[in-house]
N, C-alpha and C positions, 0 to 999 in steps of 0.2 A: 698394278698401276705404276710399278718404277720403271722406270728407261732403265734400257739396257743399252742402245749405242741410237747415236743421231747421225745421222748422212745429209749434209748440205752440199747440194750443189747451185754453181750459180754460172751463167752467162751472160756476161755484161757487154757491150756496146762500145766502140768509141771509132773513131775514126780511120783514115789509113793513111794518114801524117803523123800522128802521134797518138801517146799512149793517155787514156783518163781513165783512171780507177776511183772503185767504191769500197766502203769495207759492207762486203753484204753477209757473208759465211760466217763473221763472229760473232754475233748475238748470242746465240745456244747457251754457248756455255756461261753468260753471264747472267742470265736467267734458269739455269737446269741444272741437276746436280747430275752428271751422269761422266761417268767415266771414259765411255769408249764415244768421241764425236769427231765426224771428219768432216774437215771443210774445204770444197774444192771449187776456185774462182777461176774461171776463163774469159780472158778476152778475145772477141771476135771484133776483127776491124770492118768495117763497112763506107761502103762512096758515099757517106754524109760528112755533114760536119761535127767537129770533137762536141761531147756532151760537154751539159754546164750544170755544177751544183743547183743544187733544189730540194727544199722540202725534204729535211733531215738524210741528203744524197744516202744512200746504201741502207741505212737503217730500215727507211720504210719498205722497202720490197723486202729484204733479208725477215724481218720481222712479218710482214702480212703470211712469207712462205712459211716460217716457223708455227707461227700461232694458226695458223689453216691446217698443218698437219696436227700440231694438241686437240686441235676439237675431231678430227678424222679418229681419231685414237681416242678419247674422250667416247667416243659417238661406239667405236669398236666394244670398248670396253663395258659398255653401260653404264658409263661413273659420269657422275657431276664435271662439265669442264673446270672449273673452279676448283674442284676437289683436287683431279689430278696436277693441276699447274702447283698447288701446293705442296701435294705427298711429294713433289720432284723441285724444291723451293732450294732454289744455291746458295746456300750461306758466302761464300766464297767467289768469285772470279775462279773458274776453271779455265779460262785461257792461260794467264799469267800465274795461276796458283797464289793470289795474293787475298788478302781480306778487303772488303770495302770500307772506302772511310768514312759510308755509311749505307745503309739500304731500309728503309721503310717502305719498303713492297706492300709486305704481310698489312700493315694498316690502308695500305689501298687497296687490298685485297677486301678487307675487311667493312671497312666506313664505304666504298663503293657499294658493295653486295648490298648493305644495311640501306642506302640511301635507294637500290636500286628495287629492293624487294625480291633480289636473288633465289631465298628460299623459297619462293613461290613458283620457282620456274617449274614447267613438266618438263619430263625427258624425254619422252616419245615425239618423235617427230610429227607435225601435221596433227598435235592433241589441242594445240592451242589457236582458237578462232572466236571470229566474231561476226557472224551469218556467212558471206561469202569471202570474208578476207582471212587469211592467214595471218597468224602472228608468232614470230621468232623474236627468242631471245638469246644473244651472244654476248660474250665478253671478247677480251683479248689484253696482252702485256704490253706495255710499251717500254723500251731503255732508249739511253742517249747517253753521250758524253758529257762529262761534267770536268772543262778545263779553266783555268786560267793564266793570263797570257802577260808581258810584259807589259807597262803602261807607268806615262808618269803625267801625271796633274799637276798646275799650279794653281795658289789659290793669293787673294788678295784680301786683307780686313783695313777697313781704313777708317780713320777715327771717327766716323760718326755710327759706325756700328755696321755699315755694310759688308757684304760678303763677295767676292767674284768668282768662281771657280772653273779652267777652265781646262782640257782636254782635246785632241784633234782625234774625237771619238768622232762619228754619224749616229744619229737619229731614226730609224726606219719604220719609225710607226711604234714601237714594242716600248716607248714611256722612256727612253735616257735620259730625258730633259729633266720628265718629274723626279726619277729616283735618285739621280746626281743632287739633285737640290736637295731632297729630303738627307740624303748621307751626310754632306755639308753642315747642314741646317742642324742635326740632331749631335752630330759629333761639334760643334759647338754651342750648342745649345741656344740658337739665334731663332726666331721668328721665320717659316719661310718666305714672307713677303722681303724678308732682307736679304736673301741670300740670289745668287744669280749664276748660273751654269752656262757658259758657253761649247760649244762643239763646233765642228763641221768648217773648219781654218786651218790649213796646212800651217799656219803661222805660230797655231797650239801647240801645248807639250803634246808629243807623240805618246799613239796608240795604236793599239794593232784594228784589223778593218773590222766593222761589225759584222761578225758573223761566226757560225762554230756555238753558240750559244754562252759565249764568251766577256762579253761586254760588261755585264753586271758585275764579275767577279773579276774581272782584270780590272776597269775604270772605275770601278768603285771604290777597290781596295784602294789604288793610289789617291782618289780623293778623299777620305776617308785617313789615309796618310796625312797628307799635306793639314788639311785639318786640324789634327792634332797635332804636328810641327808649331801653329800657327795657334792652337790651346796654352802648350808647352812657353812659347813666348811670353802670351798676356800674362799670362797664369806667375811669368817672372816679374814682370810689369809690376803686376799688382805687389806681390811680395816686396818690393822698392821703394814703396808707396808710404811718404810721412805717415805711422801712427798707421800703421797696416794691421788690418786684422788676421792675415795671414801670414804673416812674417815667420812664423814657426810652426808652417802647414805647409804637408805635403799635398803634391797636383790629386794623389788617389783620394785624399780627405776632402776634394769639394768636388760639389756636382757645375755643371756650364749649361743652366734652363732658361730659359726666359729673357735672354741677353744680359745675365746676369751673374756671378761666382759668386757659388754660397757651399757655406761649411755644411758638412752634412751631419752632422754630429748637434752642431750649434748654430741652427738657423737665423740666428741673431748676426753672425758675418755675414755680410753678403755685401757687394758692389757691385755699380753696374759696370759692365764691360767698355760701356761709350765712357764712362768718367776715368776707367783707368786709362784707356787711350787718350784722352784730354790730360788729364794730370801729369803724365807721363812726355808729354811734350811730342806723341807719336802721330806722324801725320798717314801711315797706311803700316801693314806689316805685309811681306810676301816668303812666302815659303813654295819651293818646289821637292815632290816626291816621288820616286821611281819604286813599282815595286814590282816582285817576279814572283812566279812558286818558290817552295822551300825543294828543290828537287831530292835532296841528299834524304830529306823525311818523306817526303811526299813519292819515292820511287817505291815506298813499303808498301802502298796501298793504290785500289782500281776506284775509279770517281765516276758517278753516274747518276742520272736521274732515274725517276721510274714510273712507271704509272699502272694504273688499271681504268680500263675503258668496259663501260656496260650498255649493250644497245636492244633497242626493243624495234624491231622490223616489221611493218604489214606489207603483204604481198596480195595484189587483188589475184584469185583465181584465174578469172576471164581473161583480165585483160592484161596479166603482168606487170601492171607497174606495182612499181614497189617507193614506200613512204618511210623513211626513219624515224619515228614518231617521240624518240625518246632516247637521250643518252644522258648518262653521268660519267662522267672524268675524273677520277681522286689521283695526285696528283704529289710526289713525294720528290721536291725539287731544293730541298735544303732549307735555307728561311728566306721568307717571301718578301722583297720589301718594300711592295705597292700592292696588295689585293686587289685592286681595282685593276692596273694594267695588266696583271699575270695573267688575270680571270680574263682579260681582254685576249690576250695572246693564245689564249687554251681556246676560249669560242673559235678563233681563225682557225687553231689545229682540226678542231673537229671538226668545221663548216668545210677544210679542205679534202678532209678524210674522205667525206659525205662525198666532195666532189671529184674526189679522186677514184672513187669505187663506181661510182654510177653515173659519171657523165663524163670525163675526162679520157682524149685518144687523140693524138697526133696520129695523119695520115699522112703518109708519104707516098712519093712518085718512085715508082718503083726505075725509071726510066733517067729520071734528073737525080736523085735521092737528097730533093727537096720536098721541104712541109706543104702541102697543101691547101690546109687548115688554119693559116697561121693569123688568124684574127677571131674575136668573141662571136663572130656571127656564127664562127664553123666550130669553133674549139669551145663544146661547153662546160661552162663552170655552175656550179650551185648557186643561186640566187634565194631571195627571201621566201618565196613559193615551196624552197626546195626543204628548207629549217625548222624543227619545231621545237621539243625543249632541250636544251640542253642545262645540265646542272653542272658547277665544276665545284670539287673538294679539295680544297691544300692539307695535306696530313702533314701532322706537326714530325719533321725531323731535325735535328741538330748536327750540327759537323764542324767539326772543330781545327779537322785537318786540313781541308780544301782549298781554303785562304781565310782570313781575317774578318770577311764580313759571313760566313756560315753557309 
């Protein structure tokens, strides 16, 4: 069951104006420990027009052709698919030869199986039924990029205790709104009905564009910055303060909960944050923050997410349709800082997966090499008819190197 060499080939698509590439051919080696792997990407130009990013551009095909050959091989060998994605588990980035600045695969491997009933899978093919229907059960790996990008926030406190914090990030559904507010909110310790996140204004500190899976950890970090610029302030305020309880306290010795600074040692100090801004004679405080990777540390190490996906398939004999009846997603993407939107964002991955395997096909004119297709009536997508459960897992990982919020 160990790899001896991998062969990726890929032909990609783009126009005959100009050039669009994918990264499809390096996956392998960030998932497989295998010495000997060749990756060979070609572009053929064709009378369309240039592709456009989507849906994790190159990963998804490079990976669906990756993980379609493990179970082919899987299937060859008589071994567990699971098994063998294991016995060949990369500690390491073999493209770059570098260590990851983190990877909790191996527990998505793990809490996925467990949640999925994996040990109960048969191996023989067509063992597993239910009078006329067929039932398969598959897995598969997921990776992605784990960047982050320049970006600077400003933020505003103003003496009654409010908060403004603002960015010329976008919003696209995926929660920026709420998780900006919550970073805000927690790195001062304000209430979040006090705190208030703006986006979507060229007029904002700049950001880079939503997208690349980047956002969280570029515009977070800088608000999450600013923040604490704007902690660092009051925090001097109060120390200023006639008959200060903190006058010979450092910022590490108190907590900032409750819209309030209290010693942590001696919970007996505390003030509220509205009274050191009143006492202080302060009518708002503003701090702006830029922040970047750390490149010179961060070029030691490869950043990535990762995943394990477990699918349970019936397939009608007669008639061929086929039903997904069942997935779990465990899911090892650093620290999560909304459950509720992440677990949003994972259902769309999978409802897209669904609909990208079994109902999704742009047709083209072989004569115009225009789309055909190009509205929901003709271009189908998954609907709620199409979905049934879906489970998702965040496996606890930590990262320390990636940027500042993990």
């Amino acid at each position: 069951g160990t790899l001896q060499s991998i062969t990726h080939k890929a032909f990609g698509e783009t126009s005959s104006f100009e050039n669009y590439t994918e990264a499809v051919v390096n996956w392998a080696s960030l998932l497989y420990q295998c010495e000997n792997v060749s990756g060979d990407y070609q572009l053929v130009k064709l009378n369309t027009y240039t592709p456009l990013d989507m849906r994790a551009p190159g990963s998804v095909s490079g990976m669906h052709a990756i993980e379609s050959a493990m179970d082919e091989l899987a299937y060859e060998l008589k071994m567990d698919p699971l098994a063998l994605r294991l016995k060949n588990y990369a500690e390491r980035d073999y493209n770059d030869k570098k260590p990851f600045s983190s990877k909790a695969l191996r527990a998505c491997y793990e809490e996925g199986a467990a949640k999925f009933g994996w040990d109960k899978r048969s191996i023989e093919p067509r063992s597993m039924q239910e009078g006329n229907t067929l039932i398969g059960w598959g897995m598969a790996t997921g990776v992605w990029d784990a960047s982050q990008m320049k970006a600077t926030a400003k933020a505003m406190l103003t003496a009654d205790g409010k908060l403004t914090v603002g960015s010329g990030t976008s919003d696209i559904g995926t929660g920026t709104y709420t998780i900006m507010t919550q970073i805000a909110a927690e790195t001062l310790g304000l209430p979040l009905e006090d705190v208030t996140f703006k986006l979507g204004d060229t007029l904002l500190a700049e950001a880079p564009l939503e997208g690349g899976s980047w956002t969280a950890a570029s515009v977070g970090s800088a608000v999450q910055a600013a923040c604490v610029a704007i902690k660092e302030k009051v925090f001097k305020l109060a120390q200023k303060l006639k008959n200060s309880p903190f006058a010979d306290t450092e910022l590490r010795q108190v907590d900032f909960d409750g819209g309030r600074i209290t010693h942590k040692l001696e919970p007996s100090k505390s003030i509220d944050i509205v009274a050191v801004m009143k006492q202080s004679g302060e009518v708002s405080i503003e701090e702006e923050a830029t922040t970047a990777p750390n490149m010179l540390h961060q070029l030691e190490y490869s950043f990535n997410t990762h995943s394990a996906v477990f699918v349970e398939v019936k397939v009608d004999e007669d008639l061929g349709t086929v039903i997904v009846s069942r997935v779990v997603s465990a899911i090892a993407g650093g620290k999560i800082l909304n459950p509720k939107t992440a677990r949003s964002q994972i259902l769309g991955a999978v409802v897209w997966g669904i609909s990208m395997a079994l109902e999704e096909e742009s047709v083209i004119d072989n004569n115009f090499g225009r789309f055909m297709n190009h509205n929901l009536a003709e271009y189908h997508v998954a609907v709620n008819k199409d979905i049934n459960d879906i489970e998702v897992i965040f496996v606890e990982e930590k990262d320390d190197v990636i940027n500042p919020l993990g």
